[in-house]
LUMKEFI-418509 format. One record per residue (C-alpha): x, y, z; residue in one letter. Coordinates in pm, 1 decimal. Layout:
BEGIN
        xx        yy        zz  residuo
         X         Y         Z        a
...
//
This chain:
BEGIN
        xx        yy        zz  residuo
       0.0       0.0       0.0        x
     149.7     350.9    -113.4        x
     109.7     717.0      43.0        x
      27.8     971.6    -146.2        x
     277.1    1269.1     -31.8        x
     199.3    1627.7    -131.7        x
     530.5    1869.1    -221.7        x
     526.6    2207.0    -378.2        x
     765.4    2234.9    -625.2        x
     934.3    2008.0    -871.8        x
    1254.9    1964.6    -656.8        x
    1034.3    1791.1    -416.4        x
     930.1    1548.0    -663.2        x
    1252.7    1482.3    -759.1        x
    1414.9    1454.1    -438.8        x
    1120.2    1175.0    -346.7        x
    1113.7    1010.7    -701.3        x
    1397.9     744.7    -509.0        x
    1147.2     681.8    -255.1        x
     934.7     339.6    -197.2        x
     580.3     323.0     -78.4        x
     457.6     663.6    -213.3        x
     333.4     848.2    -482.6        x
     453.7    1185.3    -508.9        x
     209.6    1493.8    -596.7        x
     309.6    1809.1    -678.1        x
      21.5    2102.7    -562.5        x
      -5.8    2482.0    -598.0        x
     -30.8    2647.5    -265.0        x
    -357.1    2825.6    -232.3        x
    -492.9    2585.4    -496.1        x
    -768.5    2305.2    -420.0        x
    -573.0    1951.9    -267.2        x
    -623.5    1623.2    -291.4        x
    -835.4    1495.2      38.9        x
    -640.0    1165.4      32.2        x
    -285.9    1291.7      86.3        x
    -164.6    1179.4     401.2        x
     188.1    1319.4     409.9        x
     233.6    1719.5     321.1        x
     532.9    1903.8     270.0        x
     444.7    2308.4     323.9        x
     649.8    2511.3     106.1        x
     973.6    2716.8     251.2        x
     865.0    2933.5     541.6        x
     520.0    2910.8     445.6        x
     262.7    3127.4     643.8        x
     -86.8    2980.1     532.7        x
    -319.0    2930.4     792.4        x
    -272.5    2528.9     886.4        x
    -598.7    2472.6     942.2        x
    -644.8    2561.8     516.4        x
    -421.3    2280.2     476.9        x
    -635.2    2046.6     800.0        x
    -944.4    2159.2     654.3        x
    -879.6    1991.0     298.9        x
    -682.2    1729.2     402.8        x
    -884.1    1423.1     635.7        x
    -637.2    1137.7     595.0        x
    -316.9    1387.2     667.2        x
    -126.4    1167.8     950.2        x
     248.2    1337.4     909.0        x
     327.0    1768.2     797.2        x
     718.6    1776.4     699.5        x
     839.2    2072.1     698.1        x
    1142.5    2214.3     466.4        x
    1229.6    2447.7     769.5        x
    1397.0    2387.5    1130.6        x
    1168.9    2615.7    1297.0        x
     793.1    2474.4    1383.4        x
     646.9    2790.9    1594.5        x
     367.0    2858.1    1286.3        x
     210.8    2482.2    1312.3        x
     263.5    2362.5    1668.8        x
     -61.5    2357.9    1891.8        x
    -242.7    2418.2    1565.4        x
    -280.8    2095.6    1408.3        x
    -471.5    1822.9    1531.6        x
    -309.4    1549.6    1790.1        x
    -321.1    1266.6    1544.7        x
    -112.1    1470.0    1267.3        x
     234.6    1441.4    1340.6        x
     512.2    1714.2    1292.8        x
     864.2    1692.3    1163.1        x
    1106.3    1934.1    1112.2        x
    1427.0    1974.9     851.3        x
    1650.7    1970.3    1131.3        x
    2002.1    1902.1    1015.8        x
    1923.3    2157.4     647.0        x
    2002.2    2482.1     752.6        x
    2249.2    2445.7    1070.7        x
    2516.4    2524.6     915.1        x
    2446.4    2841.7     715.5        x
    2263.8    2986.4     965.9        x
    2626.4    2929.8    1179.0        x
    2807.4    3038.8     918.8        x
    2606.9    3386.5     940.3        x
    2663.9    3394.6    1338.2        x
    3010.4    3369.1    1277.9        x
    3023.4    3568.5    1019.4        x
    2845.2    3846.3    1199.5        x
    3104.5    3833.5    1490.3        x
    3368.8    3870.9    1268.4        x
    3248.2    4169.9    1106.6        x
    3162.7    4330.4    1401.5        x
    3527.9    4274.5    1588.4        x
    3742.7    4312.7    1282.8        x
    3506.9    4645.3    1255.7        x
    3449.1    4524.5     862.7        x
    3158.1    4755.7     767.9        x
    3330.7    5112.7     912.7        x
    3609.9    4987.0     705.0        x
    3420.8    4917.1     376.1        x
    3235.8    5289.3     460.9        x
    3584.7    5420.8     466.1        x
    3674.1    5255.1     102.3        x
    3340.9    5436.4     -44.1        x
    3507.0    5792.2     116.0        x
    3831.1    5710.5     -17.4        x
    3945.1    5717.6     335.2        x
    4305.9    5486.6     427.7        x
    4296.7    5521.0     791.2        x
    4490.8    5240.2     975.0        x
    4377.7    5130.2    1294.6        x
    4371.7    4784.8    1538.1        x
    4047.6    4590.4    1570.2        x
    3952.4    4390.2    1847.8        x
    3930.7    4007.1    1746.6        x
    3699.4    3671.2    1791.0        x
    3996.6    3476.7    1912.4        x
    3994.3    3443.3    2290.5        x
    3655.0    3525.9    2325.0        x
    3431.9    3374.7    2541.4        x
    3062.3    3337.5    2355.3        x
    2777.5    3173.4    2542.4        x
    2514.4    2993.4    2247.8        x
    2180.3    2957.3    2392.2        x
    2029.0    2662.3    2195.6        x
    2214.8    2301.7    2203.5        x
    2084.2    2084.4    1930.8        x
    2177.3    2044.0    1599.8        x
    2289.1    2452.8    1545.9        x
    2437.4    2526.5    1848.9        x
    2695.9    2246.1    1804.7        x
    2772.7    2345.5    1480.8        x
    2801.5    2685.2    1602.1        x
    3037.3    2564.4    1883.3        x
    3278.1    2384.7    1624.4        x
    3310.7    2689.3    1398.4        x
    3387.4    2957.5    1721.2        x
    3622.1    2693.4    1825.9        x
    3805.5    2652.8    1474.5        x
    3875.3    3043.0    1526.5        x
    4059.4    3012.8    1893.2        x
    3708.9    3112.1    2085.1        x
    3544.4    2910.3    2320.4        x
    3197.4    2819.6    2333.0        x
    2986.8    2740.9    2648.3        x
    2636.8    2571.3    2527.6        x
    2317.2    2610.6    2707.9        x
    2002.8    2335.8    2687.9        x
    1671.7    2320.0    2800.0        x
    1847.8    2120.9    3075.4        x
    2190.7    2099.2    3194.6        x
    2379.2    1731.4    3113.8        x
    2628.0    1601.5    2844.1        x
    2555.5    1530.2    2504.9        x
    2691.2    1226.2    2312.7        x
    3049.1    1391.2    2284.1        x
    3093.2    1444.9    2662.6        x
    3035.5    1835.1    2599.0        x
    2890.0    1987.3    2887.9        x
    2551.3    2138.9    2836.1        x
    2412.4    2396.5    3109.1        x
    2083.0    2432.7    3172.4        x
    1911.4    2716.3    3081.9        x
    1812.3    2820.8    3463.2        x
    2215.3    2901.9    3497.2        x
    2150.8    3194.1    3207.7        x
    2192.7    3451.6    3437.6        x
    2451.3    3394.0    3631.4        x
    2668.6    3295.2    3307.1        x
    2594.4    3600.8    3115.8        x
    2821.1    3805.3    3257.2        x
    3130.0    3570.6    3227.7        x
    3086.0    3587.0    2836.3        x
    3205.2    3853.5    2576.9        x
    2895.1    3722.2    2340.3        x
    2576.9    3562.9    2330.3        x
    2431.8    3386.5    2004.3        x
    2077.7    3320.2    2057.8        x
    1969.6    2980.3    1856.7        x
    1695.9    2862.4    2009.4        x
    1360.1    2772.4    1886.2        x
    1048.7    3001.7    1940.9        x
     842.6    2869.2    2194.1        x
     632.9    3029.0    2503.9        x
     925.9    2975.8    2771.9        x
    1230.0    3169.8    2498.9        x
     958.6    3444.9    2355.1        x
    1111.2    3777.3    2526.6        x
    1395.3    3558.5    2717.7        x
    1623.5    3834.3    2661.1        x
    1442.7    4143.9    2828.0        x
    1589.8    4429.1    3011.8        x
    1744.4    4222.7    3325.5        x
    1848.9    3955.7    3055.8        x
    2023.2    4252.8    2842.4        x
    2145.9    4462.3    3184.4        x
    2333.7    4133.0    3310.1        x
    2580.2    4121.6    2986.2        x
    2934.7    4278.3    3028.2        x
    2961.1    4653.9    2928.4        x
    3076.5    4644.0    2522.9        x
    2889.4    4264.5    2459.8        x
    2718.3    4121.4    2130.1        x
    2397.9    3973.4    2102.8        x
    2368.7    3753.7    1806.9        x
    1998.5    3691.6    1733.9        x
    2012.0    3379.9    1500.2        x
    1691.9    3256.0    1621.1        x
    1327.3    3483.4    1573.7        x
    1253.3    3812.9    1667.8        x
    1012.8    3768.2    1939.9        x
    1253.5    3570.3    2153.3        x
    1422.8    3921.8    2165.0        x
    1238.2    4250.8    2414.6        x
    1301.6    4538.9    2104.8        x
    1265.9    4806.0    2307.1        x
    1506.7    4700.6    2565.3        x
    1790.9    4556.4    2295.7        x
    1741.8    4917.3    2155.4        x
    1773.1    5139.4    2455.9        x
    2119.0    5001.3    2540.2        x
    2224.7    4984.2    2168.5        x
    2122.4    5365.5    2162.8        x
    2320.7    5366.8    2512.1        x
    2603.6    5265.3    2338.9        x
    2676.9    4980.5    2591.6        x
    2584.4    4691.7    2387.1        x
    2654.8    4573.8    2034.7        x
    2427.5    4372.2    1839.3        x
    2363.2    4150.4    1513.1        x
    2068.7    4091.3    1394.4        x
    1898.5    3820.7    1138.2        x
    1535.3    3844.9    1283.9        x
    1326.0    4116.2    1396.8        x
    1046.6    4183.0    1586.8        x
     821.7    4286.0    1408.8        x
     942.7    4142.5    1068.9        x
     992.5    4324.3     797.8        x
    1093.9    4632.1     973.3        x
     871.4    4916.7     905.8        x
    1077.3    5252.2     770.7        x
     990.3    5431.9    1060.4        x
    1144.2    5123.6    1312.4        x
    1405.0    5275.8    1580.1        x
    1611.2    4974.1    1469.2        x
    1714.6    5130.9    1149.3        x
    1901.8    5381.9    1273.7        x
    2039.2    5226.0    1633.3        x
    2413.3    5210.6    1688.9        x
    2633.4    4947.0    1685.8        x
    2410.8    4708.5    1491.4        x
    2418.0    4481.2    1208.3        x
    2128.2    4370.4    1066.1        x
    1985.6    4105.3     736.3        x
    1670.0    4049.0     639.6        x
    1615.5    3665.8     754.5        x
    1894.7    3514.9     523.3        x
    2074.3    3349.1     736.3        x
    1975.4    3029.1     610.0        x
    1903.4    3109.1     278.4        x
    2204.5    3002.3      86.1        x
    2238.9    2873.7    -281.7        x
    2116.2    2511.4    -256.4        x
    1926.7    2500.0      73.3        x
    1642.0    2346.0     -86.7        x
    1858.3    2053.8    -179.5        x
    1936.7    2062.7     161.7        x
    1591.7    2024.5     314.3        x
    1493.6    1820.0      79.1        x
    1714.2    1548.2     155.7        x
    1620.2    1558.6     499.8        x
    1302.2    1532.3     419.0        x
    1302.0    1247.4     172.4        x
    1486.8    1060.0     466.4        x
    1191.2    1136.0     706.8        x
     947.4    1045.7     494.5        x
    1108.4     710.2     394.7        x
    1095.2     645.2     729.0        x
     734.9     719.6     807.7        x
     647.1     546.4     471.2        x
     817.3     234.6     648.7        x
     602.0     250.6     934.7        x
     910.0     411.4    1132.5        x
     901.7     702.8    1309.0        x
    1036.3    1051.5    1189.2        x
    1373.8    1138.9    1370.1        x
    1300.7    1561.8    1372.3        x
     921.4    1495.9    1509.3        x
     835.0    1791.3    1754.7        x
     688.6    1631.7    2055.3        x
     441.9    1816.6    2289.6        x
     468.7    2216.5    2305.6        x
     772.9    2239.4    2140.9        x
//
């Protein structure tokens, strides 16, 4: 017996063709779909409504997404329907754009490139990544590769969890009740943690306060899990430094204090959106759907409230 699994583009038919027990079935979002599909793929940071997709859809049983984050679908689907994520796609671009971001921001890159449009050879030292102590908030598949690449450049990494333990390595994970009292031991913080209702606002004003005078706050993660207000009073303050991916809200309006604040880099959500991704999440998701066509079950499923 064969599943019928739903994609939205042609890569995703391709990228299935390979697997057994299904037949593949490319639809148009927004368009009429088939009422026997029991596996659906939602396009790439797709914002429909998911009960438009419930709605149309009574034998749906599994919703795999091309993205790592889940906040738009969890607690809105019904019990029965499991969820699985492309965790493993994206980790490392979005870590390449955290340390990339750090980087730019020590070795004072953009000032410099400002110069070269004014003609303007000024010499000058830069502070520097190496030695510096950055805490990652968020230890699953992106955090460690975030912790490899700040190690690679002489920094060290300190990884915080949902709970404190080890992870298969031996690496010590803290728990994420020890926040505060590590904050101010670290030179960084590089938020990568998904948005749920115990990390939306996490970093507030007493989050923000306890970081070391002249800090970075990476925001690799989603706006909300960010207080804007308070991240721009002390970037206006000039205490903090900041890089962000992700607003809150998202896309900035022209009129957002963010624009102009000091001491901030900021991308429109790219940080994951490389050349290729969709290769990427695609082969994740062929893999958990070969799985669930096998009767197995999906290795990125989100379990419970996320």
């Amino acid at each position: 017996m064969t599943i019928t699994v739903l994609v939205p583009d042609e890569q995703g038919v391709a990228a299935l063709a390979g697997v057994g027990n299904i037949t593949v079935v490319r639809y148009d979002p927004g368009a009429p779909l088939p009422g026997d599909a029991e596996v659906l793929v939602p396009s790439f940071l797709a914002e429909t409504d998911p009960a438009v997709y419930v709605e149309q859809l009574p034998s749906l049983r599994l919703i795999q997404l091309l993205t790592t984050g889940a906040e738009n679908w969890v607690g809105r689907i019904p019990e029965h329907v499991l969820l699985s994520t492309a965790r493993g796609a994206h980790g490392g671009s979005t870590a390449e754009w955290a340390l990339g971001a750090l980087i730019a921001i020590y070795r004072e890159l953009i000032p410099f490139e400002r110069a070269r449009v004014d003609r303007n050879w000024t010499r000058r030292p830069t502070d520097t990544l190496q030695d510096k102590r950055v805490l990652v908030l968020g230890a699953g598949d992106l955090g460690q590769r975030m912790r490899r690449r700040l190690e690679a450049c002489d920094a060290t990494a300190t990884l915080v969890g949902s709970r404190a333990r080890r992870d298969a390595d031996g690496v010590e994970i803290h728990g994420i009740d020890e926040v505060p009292d590590l904050l101010g031991e670290h030179d960084a913080v590089v938020l990568m943690v998904p948005l749920t209702e115990a990390t939306t606002g996490l970093v507030d004003a007493r989050f923000l306060a306890r970081m070391p005078d002249g800090a970075v706050l990476v925001n690799a993660a989603r706006g909300k899990v960010v207080h804007t207000d308070a991240l721009v009073a002390e970037l206006r303050s000039g205490r903090l430094r900041a890089a962000l991916d992700v607003t809150e809200p998202e896309p900035l309006p022209p009129d957002h204090p963010l624009w102009t604040a000091p001491g901030l880099l900021l991308t429109p959500h790219v940080a994951g959106s490389v050349h290729d991704y969709s290769r990427r999440a695609y082969a994740v998701v062929a893999a958990e759907v070969a799985r669930f066509a096998a009767g197995e079950e999906p290795e990125n499923l989100v379990h419970g409230a996320y």
